[in-house]
RODO-2510 file (C-alpha; in nm, 4 decimals, decimal comma):
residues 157
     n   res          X          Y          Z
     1     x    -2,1791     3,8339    -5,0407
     2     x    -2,0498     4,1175    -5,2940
     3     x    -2,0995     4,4579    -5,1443
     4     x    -2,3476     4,5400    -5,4768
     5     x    -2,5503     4,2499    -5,2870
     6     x    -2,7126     4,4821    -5,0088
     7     x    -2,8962     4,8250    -5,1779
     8     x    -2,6867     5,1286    -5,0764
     9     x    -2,9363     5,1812    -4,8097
    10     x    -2,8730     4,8533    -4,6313
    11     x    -2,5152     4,9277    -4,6830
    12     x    -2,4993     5,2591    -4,5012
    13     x    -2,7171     5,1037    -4,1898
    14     x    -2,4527     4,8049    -4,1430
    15     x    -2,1931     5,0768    -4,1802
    16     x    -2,3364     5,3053    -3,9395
    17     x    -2,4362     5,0221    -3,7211
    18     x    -2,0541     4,8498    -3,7167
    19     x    -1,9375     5,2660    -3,6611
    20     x    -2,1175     5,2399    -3,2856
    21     x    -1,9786     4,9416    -3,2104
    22     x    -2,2598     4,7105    -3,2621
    23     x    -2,1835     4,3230    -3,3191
    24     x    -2,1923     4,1701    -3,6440
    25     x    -2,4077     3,9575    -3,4957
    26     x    -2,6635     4,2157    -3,3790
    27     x    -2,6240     4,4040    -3,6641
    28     x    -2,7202     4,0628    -3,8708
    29     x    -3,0615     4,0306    -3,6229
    30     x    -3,1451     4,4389    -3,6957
    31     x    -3,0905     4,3706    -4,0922
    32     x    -3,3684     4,0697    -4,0757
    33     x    -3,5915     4,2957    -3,7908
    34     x    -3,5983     4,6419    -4,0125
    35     x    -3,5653     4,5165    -4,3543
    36     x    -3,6587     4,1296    -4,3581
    37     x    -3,3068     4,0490    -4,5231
    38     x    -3,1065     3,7075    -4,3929
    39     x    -2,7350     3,7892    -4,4741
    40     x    -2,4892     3,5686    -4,3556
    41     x    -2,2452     3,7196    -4,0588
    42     x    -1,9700     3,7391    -4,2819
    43     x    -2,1603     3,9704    -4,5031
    44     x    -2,1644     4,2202    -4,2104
    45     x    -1,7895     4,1663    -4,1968
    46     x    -1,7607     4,2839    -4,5174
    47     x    -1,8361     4,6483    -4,4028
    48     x    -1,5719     4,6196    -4,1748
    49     x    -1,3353     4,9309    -4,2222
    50     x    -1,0431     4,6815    -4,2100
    51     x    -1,1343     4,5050    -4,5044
    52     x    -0,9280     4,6722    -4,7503
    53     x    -1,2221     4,6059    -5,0540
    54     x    -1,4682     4,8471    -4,8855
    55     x    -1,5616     5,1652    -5,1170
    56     x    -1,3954     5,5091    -5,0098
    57     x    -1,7508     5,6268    -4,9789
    58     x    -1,8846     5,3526    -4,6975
    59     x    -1,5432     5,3935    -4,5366
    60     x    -1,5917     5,7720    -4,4752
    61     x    -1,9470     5,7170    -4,3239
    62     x    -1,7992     5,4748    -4,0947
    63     x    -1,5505     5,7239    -4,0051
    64     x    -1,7729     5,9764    -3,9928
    65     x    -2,0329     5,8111    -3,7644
    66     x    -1,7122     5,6904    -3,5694
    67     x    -1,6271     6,0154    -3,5066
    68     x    -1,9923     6,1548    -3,3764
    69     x    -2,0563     5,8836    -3,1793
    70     x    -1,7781     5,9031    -2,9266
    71     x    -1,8148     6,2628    -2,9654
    72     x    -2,1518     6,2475    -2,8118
    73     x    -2,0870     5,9856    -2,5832
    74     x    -2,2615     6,1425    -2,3213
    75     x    -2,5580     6,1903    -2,5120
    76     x    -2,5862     5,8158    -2,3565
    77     x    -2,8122     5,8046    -2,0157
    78     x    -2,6070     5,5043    -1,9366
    79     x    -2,2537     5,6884    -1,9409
    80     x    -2,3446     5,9663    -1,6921
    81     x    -2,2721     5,8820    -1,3040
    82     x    -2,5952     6,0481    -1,1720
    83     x    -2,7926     5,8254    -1,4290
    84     x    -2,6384     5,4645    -1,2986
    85     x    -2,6357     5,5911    -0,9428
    86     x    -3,0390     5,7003    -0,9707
    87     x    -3,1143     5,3721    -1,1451
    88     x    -2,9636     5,1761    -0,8715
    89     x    -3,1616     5,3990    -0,5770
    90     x    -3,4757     5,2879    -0,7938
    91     x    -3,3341     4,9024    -0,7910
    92     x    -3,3139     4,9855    -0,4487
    93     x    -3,6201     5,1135    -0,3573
    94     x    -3,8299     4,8366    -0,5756
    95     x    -3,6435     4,5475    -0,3083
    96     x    -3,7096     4,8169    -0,0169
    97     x    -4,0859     4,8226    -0,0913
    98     x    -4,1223     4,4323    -0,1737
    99     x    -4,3457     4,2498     0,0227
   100     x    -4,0511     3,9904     0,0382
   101     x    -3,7119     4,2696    -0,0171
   102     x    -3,3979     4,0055    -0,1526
   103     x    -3,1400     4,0858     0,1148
   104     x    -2,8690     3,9378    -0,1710
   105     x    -2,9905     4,1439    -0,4580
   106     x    -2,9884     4,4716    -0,2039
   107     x    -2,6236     4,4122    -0,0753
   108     x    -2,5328     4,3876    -0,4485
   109     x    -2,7280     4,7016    -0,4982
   110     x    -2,5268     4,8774    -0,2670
   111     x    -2,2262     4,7252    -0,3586
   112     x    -2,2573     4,8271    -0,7588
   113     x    -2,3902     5,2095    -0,5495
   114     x    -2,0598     5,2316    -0,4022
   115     x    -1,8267     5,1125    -0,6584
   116     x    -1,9683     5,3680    -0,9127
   117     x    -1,9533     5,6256    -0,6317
   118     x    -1,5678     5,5711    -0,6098
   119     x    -1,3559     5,4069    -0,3400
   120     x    -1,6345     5,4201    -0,1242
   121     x    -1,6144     5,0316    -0,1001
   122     x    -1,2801     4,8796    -0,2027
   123     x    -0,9588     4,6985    -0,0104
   124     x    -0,7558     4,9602    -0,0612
   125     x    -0,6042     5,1947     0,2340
   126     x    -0,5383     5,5134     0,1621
   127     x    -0,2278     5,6714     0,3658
   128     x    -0,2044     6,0324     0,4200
   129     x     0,1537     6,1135     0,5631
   130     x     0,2929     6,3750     0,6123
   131     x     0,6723     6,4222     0,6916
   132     x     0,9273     6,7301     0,7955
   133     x     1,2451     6,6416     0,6817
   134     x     1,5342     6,8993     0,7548
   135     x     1,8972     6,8571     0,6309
   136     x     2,1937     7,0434     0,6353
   137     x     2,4158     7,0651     0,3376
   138     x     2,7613     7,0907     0,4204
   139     x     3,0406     7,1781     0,1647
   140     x     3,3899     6,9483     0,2232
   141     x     3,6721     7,1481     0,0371
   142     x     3,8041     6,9052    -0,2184
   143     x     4,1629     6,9501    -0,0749
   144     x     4,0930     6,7654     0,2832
   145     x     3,9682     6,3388     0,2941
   146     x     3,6640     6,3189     0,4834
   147     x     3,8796     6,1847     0,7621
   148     x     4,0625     6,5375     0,7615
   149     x     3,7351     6,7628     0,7372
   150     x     3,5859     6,5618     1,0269
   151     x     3,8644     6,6682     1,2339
   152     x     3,9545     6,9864     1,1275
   153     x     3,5555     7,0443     1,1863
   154     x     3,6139     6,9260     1,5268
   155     x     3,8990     7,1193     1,6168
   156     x     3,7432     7,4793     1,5002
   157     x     3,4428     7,4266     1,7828
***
């Protein structure tokens, strides 16, 4: 499909869509969803910013949206810690207050609780060692072999 094939406003939304990382294939179900339009998946392609045919102007919006998005990828519930951690206490709970709590789901539960918390639950050993090491530095004039220093050194104790 020719990019004049889509109205400029159903151009910008695949844009914007394929800018946060959406699948062509998604973005094909949202275009049929929001706007009742069946384009075929390599349509969405088109609005790829690798295809070299794309206008300077959708290419700048993709950039653009690009740019904002993992700017503000916080913004997403989903990327915070505290967010993932609460919604697994709430998994949690739900099994806890089940008249019939799934032992399998709550071990995986706790599993995902701990791997998001950090090494909490891993294989790896962590060593903490500490070591004095002391050395002495000792200066062999360049005239004498080390066989020579070693027993002048001997002699002068």
């Amino acid at each position: 499909m020719a990019e004049h094939a889509l109205e400029k406003e159903h151009q910008i939304f695949v844009v914007q869509r394929l800018a946060i990382f959406e699948r062509p294939k998604t973005v094909q179900s949202q275009l049929k969803e929001n706007f009742g339009l069946e384009v075929s998946i390599q349509s969405i392609y088109y609005y790829q910013p690798t295809n070299k045919k794309l206008s300077p102007d959708l290419r700048k919006i993709f950039n653009s949206t690009r740019k904002k998005f993992l700017k503000n990828v916080n913004d997403i519930p989903i990327a915070n810690k505290a967010f993932r951690l609460q919604k697994l206490q709430n998994m949690l709970d739900r099994q806890e207050d089940n008249a019939h709590p799934n032992p399998k789901a709550m071990r995986e539960i706790l599993e995902q609780a701990a791997k998001e918390s950090g090494d909490a639950f891993s294989n790896k050993i962590k060593h903490d060692v500490e070591a004095n090491v002391s050395h002495t530095v000792v200066r062999v004039p360049p005239k004498l072999s080390p066989e020579e220093w070693l027993q002048q050194s001997k002699s002068s104790k």
